[in-house]
C-alpha beads as a LAMMPS data file, in Angstrom:
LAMMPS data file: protein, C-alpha beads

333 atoms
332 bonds

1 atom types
1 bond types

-500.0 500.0 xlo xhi
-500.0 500.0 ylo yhi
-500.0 500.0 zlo zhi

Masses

1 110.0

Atoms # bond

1 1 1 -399.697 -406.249 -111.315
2 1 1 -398.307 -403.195 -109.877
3 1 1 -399.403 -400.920 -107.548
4 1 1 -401.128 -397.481 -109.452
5 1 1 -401.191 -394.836 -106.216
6 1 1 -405.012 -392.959 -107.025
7 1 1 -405.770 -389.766 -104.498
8 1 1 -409.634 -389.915 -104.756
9 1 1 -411.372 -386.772 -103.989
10 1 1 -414.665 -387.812 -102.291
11 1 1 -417.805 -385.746 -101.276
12 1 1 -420.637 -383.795 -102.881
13 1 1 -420.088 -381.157 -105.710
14 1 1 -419.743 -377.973 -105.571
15 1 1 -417.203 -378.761 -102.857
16 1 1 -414.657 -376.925 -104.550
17 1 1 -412.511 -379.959 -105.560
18 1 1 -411.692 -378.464 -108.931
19 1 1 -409.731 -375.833 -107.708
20 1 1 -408.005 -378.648 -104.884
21 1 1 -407.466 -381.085 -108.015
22 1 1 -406.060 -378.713 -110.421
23 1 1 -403.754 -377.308 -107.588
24 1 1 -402.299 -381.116 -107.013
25 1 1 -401.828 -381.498 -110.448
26 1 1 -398.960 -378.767 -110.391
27 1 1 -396.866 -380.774 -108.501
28 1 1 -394.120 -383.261 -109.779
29 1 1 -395.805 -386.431 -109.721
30 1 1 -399.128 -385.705 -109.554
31 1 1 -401.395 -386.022 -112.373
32 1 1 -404.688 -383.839 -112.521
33 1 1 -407.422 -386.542 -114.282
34 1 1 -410.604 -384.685 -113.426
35 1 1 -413.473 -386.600 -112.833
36 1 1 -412.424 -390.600 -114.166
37 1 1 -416.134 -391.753 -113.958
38 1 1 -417.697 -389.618 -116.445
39 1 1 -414.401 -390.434 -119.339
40 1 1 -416.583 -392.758 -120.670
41 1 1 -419.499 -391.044 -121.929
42 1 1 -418.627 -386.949 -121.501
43 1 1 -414.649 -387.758 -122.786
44 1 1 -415.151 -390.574 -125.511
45 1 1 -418.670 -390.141 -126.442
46 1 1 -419.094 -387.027 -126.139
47 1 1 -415.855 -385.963 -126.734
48 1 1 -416.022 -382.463 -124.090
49 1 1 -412.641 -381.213 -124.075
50 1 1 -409.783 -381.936 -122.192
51 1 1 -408.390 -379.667 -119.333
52 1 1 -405.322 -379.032 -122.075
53 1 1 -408.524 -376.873 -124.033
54 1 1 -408.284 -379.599 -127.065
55 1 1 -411.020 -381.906 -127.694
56 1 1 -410.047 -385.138 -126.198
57 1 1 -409.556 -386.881 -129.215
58 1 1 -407.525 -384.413 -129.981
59 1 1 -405.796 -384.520 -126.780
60 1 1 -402.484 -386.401 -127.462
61 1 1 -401.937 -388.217 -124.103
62 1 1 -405.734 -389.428 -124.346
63 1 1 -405.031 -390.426 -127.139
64 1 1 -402.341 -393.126 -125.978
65 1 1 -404.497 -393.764 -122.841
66 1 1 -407.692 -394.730 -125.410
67 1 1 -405.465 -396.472 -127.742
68 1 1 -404.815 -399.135 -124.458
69 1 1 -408.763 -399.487 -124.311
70 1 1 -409.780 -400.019 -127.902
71 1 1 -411.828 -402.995 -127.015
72 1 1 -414.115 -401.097 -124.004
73 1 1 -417.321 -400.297 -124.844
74 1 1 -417.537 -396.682 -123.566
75 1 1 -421.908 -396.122 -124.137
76 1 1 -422.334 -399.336 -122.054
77 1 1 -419.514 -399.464 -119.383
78 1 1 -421.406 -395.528 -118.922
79 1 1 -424.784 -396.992 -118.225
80 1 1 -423.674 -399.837 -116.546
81 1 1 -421.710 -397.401 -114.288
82 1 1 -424.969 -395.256 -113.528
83 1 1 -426.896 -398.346 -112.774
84 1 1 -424.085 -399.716 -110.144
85 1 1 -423.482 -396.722 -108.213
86 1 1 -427.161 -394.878 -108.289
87 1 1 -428.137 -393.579 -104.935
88 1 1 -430.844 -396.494 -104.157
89 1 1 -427.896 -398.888 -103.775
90 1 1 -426.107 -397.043 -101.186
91 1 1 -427.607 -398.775 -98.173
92 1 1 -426.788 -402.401 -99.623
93 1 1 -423.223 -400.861 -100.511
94 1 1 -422.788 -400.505 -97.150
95 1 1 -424.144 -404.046 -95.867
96 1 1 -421.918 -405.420 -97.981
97 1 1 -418.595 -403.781 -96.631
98 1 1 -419.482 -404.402 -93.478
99 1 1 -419.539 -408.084 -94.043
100 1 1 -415.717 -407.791 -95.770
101 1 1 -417.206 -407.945 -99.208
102 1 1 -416.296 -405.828 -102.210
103 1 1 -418.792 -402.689 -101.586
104 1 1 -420.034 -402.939 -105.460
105 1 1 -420.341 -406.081 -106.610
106 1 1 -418.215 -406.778 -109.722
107 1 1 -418.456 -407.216 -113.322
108 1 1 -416.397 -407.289 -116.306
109 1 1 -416.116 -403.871 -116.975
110 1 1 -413.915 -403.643 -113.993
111 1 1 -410.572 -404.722 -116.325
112 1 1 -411.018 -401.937 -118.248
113 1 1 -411.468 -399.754 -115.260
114 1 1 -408.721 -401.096 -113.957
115 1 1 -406.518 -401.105 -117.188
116 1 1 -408.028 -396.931 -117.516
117 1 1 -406.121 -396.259 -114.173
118 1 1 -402.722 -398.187 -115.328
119 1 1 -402.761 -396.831 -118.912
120 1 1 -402.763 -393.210 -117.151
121 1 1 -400.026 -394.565 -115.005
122 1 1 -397.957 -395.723 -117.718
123 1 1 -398.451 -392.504 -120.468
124 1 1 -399.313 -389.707 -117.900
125 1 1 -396.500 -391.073 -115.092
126 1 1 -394.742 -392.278 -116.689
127 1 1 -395.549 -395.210 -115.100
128 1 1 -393.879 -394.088 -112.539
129 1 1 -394.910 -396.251 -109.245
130 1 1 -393.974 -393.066 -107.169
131 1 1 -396.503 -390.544 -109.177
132 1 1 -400.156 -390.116 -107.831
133 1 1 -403.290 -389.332 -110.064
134 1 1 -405.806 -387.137 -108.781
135 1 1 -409.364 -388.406 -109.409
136 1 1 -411.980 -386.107 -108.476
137 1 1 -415.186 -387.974 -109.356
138 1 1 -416.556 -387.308 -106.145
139 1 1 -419.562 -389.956 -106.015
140 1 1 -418.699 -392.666 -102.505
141 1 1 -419.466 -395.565 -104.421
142 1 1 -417.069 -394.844 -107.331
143 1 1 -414.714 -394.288 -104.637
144 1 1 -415.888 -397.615 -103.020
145 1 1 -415.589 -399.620 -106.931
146 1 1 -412.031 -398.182 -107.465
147 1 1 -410.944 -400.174 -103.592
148 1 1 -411.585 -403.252 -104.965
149 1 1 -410.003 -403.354 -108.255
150 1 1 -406.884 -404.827 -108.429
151 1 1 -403.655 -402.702 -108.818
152 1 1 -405.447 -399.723 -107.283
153 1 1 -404.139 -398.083 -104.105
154 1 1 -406.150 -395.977 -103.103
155 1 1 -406.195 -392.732 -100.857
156 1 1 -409.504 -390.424 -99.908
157 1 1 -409.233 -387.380 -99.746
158 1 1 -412.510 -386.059 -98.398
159 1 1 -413.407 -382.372 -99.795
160 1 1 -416.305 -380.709 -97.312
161 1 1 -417.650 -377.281 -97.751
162 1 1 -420.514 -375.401 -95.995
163 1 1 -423.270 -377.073 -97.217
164 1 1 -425.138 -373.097 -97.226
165 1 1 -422.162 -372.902 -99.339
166 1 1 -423.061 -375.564 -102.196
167 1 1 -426.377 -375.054 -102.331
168 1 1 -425.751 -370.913 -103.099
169 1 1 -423.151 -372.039 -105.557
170 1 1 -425.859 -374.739 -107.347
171 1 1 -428.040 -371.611 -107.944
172 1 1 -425.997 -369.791 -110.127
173 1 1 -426.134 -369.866 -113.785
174 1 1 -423.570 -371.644 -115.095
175 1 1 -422.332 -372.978 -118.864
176 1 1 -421.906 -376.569 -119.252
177 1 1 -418.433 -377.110 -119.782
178 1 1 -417.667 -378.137 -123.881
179 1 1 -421.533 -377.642 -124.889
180 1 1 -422.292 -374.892 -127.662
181 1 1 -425.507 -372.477 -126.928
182 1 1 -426.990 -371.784 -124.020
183 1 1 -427.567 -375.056 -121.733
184 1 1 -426.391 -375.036 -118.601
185 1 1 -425.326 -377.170 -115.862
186 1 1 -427.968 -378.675 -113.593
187 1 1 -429.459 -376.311 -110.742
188 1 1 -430.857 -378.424 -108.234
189 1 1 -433.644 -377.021 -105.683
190 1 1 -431.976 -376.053 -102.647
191 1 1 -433.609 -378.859 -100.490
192 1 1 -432.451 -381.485 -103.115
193 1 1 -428.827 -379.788 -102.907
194 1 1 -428.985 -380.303 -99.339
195 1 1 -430.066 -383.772 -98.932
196 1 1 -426.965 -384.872 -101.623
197 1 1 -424.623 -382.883 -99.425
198 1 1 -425.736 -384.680 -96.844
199 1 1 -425.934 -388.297 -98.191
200 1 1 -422.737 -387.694 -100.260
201 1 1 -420.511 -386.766 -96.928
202 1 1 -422.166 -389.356 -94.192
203 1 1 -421.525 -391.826 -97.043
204 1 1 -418.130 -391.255 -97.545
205 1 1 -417.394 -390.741 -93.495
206 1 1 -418.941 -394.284 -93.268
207 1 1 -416.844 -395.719 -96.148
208 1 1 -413.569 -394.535 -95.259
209 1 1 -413.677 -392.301 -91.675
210 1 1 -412.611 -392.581 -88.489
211 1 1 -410.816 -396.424 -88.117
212 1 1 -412.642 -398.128 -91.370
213 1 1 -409.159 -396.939 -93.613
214 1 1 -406.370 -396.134 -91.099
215 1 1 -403.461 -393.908 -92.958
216 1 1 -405.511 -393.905 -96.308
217 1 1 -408.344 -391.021 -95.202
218 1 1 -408.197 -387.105 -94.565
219 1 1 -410.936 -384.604 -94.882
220 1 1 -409.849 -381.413 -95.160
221 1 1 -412.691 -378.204 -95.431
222 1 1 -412.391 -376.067 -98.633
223 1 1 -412.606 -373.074 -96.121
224 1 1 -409.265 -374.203 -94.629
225 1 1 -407.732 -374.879 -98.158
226 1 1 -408.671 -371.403 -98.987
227 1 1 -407.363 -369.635 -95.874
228 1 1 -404.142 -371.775 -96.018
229 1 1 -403.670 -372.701 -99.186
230 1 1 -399.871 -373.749 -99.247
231 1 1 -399.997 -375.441 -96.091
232 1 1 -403.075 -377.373 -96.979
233 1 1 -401.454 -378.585 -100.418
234 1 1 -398.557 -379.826 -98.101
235 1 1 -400.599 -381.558 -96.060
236 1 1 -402.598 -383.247 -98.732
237 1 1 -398.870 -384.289 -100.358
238 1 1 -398.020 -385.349 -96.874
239 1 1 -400.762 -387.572 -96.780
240 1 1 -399.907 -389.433 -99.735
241 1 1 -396.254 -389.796 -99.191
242 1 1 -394.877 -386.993 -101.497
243 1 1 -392.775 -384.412 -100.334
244 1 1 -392.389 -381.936 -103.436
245 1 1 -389.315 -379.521 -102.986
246 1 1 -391.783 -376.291 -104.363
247 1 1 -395.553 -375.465 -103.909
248 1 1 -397.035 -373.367 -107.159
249 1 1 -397.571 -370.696 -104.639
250 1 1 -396.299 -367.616 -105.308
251 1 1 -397.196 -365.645 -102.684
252 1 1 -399.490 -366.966 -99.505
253 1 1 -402.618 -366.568 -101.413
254 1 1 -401.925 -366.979 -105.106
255 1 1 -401.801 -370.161 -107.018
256 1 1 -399.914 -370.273 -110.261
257 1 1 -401.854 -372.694 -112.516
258 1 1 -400.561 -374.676 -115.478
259 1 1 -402.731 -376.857 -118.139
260 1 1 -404.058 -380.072 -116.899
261 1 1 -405.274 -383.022 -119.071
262 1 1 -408.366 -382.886 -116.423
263 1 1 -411.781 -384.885 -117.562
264 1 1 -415.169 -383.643 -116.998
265 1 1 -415.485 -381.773 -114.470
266 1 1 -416.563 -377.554 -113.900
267 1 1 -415.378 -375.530 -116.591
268 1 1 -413.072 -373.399 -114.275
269 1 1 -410.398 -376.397 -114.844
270 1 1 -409.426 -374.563 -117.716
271 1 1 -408.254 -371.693 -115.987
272 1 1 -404.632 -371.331 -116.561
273 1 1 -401.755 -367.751 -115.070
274 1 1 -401.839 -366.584 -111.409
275 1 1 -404.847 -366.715 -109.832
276 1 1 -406.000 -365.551 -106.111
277 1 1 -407.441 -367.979 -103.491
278 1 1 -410.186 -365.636 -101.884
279 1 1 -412.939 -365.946 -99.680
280 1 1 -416.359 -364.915 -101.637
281 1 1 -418.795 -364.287 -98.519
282 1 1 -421.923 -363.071 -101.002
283 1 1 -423.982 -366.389 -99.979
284 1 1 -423.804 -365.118 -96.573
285 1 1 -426.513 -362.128 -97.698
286 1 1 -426.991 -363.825 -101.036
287 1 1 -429.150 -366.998 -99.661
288 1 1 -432.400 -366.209 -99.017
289 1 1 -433.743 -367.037 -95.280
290 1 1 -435.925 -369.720 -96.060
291 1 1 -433.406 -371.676 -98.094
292 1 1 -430.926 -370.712 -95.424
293 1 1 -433.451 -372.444 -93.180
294 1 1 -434.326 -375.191 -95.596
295 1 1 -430.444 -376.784 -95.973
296 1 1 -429.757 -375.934 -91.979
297 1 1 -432.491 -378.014 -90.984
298 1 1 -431.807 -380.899 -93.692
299 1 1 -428.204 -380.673 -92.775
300 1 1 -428.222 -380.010 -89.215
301 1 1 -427.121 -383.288 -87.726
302 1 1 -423.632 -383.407 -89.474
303 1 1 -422.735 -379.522 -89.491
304 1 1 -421.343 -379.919 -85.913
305 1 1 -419.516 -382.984 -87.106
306 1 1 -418.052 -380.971 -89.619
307 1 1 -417.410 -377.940 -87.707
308 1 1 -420.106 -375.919 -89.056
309 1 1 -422.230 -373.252 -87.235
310 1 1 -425.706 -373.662 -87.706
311 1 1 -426.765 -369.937 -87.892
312 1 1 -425.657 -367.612 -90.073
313 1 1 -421.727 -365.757 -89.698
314 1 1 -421.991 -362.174 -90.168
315 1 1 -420.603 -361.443 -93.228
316 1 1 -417.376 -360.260 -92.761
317 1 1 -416.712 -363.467 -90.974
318 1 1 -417.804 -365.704 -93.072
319 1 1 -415.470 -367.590 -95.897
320 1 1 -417.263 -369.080 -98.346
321 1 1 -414.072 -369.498 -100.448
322 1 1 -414.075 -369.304 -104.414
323 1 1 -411.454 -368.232 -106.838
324 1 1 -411.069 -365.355 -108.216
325 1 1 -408.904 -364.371 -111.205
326 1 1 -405.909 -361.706 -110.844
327 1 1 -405.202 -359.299 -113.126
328 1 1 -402.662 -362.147 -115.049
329 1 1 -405.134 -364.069 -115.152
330 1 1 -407.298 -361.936 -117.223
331 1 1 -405.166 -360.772 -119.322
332 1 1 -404.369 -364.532 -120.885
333 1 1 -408.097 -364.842 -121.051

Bonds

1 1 1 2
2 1 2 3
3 1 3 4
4 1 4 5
5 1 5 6
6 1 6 7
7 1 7 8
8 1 8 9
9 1 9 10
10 1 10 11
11 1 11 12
12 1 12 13
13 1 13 14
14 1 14 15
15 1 15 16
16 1 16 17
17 1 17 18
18 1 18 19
19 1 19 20
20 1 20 21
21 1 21 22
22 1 22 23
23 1 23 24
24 1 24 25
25 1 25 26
26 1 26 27
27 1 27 28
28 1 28 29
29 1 29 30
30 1 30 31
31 1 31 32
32 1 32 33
33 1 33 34
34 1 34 35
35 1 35 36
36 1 36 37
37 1 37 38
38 1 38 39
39 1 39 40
40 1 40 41
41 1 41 42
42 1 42 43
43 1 43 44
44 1 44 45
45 1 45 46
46 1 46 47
47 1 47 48
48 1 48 49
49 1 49 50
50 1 50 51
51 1 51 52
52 1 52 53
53 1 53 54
54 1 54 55
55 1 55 56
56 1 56 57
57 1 57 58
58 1 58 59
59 1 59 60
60 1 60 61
61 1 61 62
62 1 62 63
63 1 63 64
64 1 64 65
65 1 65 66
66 1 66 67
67 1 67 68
68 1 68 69
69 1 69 70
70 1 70 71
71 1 71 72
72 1 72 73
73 1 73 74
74 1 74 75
75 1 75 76
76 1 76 77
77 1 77 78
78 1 78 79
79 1 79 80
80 1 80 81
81 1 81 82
82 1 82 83
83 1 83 84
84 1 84 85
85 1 85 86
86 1 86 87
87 1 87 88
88 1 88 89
89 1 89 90
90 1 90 91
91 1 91 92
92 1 92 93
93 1 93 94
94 1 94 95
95 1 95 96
96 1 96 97
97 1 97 98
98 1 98 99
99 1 99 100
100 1 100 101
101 1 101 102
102 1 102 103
103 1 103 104
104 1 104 105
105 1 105 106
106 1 106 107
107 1 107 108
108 1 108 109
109 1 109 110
110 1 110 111
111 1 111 112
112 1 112 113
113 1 113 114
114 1 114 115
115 1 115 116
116 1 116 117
117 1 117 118
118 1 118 119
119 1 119 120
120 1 120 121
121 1 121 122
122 1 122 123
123 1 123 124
124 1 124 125
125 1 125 126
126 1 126 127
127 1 127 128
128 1 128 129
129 1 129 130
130 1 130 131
131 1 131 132
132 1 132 133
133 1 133 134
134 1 134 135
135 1 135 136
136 1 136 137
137 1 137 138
138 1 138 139
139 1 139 140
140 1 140 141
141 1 141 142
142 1 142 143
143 1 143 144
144 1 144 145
145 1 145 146
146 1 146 147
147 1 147 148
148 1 148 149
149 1 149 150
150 1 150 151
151 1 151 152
152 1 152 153
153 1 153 154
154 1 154 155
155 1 155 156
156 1 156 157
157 1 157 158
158 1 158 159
159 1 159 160
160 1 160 161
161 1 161 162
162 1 162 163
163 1 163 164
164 1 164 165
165 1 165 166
166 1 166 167
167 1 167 168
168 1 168 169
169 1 169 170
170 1 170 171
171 1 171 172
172 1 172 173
173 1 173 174
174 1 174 175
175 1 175 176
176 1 176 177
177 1 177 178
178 1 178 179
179 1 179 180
180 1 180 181
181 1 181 182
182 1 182 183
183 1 183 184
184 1 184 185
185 1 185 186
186 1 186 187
187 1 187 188
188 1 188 189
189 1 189 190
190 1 190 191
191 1 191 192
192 1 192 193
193 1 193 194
194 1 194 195
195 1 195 196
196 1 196 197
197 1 197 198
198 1 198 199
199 1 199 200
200 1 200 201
201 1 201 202
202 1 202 203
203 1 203 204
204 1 204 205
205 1 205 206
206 1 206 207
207 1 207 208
208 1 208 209
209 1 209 210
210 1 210 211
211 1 211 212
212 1 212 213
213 1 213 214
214 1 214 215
215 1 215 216
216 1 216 217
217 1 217 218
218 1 218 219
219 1 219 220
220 1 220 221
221 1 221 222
222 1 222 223
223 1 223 224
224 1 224 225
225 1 225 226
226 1 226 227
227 1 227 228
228 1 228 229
229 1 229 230
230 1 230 231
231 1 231 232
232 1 232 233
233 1 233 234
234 1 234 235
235 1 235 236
236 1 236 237
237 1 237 238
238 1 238 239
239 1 239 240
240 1 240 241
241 1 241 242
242 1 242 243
243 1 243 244
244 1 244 245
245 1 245 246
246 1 246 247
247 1 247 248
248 1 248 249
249 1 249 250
250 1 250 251
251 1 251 252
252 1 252 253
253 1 253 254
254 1 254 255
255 1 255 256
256 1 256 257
257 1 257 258
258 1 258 259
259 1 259 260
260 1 260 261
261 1 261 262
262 1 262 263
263 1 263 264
264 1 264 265
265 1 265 266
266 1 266 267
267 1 267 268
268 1 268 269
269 1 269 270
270 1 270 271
271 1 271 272
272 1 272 273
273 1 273 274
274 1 274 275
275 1 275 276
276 1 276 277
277 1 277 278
278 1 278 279
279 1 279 280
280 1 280 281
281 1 281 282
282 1 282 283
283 1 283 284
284 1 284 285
285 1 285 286
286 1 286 287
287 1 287 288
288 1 288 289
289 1 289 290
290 1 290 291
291 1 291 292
292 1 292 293
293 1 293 294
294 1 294 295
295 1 295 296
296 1 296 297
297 1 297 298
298 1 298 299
299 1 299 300
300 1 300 301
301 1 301 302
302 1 302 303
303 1 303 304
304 1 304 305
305 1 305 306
306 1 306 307
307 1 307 308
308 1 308 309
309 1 309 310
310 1 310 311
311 1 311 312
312 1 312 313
313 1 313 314
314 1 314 315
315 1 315 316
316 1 316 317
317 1 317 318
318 1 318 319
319 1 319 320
320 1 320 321
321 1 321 322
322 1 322 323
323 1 323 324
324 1 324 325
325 1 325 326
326 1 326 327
327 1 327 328
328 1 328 329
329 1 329 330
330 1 330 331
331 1 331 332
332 1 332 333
């Protein structure tokens, strides 16, 4: 079987690995897939729509892709999914790739996990054993599952942002991408927030950090994306053995963005012209002091690790990065 080259974007949400995943997917060679895990049950089942804007069944390349996996059955490969990588299982996860063995243990669903990563290859590559797809799901043990299929080579790419950060970004009110009315997409208490940040990131250190995956893991900070946008994209390309002759950069701190066929994932996937990398700093004075206090204390022990201060930047130093549309951008809508 041959070799499908998968950048996996690993961490906690709200780490701003939309914005790093759509940028990737403007590059020759790279395909944007958005968040792989949740296809099953938010793409098929659900049928949210694709990055493109269509519905994904209306989505020609999905189409192809879910023509190759007509005999998957997407409700239970979703709950079996939930089941094999829920939080409670991290610790034996980790026993078991200490000893050598597969982190997840496997089960039949992995062929058609498996077959979901070379039928992307094939229609969205081209199948192409030089082009990369970009899976942002996030989630360690995902990350962990997708290692130990066969014809997967996988790469982390480990998205951190300050976890003050995430949990100001959790609190605001925000449509759930594809639904109709008002719900929204979850707000969890800042303490919760906190305690995923922290899980989600030691987790994926653990998995893939320091010697445990020589040449196949880099963690780069969303604040250094955002303050070098360009350079960072290089580096990410770098890491994965692409060199691409021209960066959708326009100017130091713009991005031009193009459609992706992106799954899942926060709605801002869909945003599409020039847009301006910024740094948003209104969680430095938007946070309240207690919950300030709450996810420094829960956090504490790996914000030096990650290069973190633990009390609060004034404001005009601090660079809690978001995006922020330019005038094109607006006027496409």
């Amino acid at each position: 079987m041959s070799q499908v080259r998968v950048l996996y974007l690993a961490g906690s949400g709200r780490s701003g690995s939309t914005l790093v995943t759509t940028v990737l997917g403007q590059l020759p060679g790279f395909f944007a897939a958005g968040e792989l895990r949740y296809l099953w049950r938010r793409g098929i089942l659900e049928d949210r729509p694709c990055g493109c804007g269509s519905p994904l069944a209306d989505c020609p390349l999905w189409a192809r892709v879910r023509a190759d996996l007509t005999d998957a059955d997407p409700a239970g490969i979703a709950a079996r999914l939930a089941q094999r990588l829920r939080l409670r299982g991290l610790p034996a996860l980790l026993r078991r790739r200490r000893r050598g063995q597969p982190p997840v243990a496997g089960h039949p669903d992995d062929r058609h996990l498996a077959r979901l990563y070379a039928s992307i290859a094939e229609h969205a590559l081209a199948g192409g054993s030089d082009g990369v797809i970009v899976d942002s799901s996030k989630l360690p043990p995902y990350g962990a599952l997708l290692g130990s299929l066969p014809g997967i080579d996988l790469y982390v790419l480990h998205v951190v942002r300050d976890p003050r950060a995430t949990a100001y970004s959790w609190r605001r009110r925000r449509p759930l991408d594809g639904r109709a009315g008002d719900e929204l997409m979850s707000r969890p208490p800042v303490g919760k927030a906190a305690l995923l940040w922290l899980v989600w990131n030691t987790a994926t250190v653990r998995l893939w950090g320091g010697r445990r995956a020589p040449g196949r893991y880099l963690r780069v900070r969303y604040e250094d994306f955002v303050a070098d946008p360009a350079g960072t994209t290089a580096r990410i390309a770098g890491f994965v053995g692409a060199s691409p002759d021209e960066l959708p950069f326009p100017t130091p701190s713009t991005v031009r963005l193009t459609p992706t066929h992106s799954v899942a994932g926060n709605p801002s996937r869909h945003r599409t012209g020039l847009v301006d990398v910024v740094a948003d700093t209104e969680w430095l004075t938007g946070l309240p002091t207690r919950a300030y206090a709450v996810v420094t204390g829960l956090t504490a022990v790996a914000l030096n690790r990650f290069g973190y201060p633990l009390r609060r930047p004034a404001a005009r130093l601090g660079a809690d990065p978001v995006v922020t549309p330019s005038p094109a951008t607006r006027q496409e809508g």
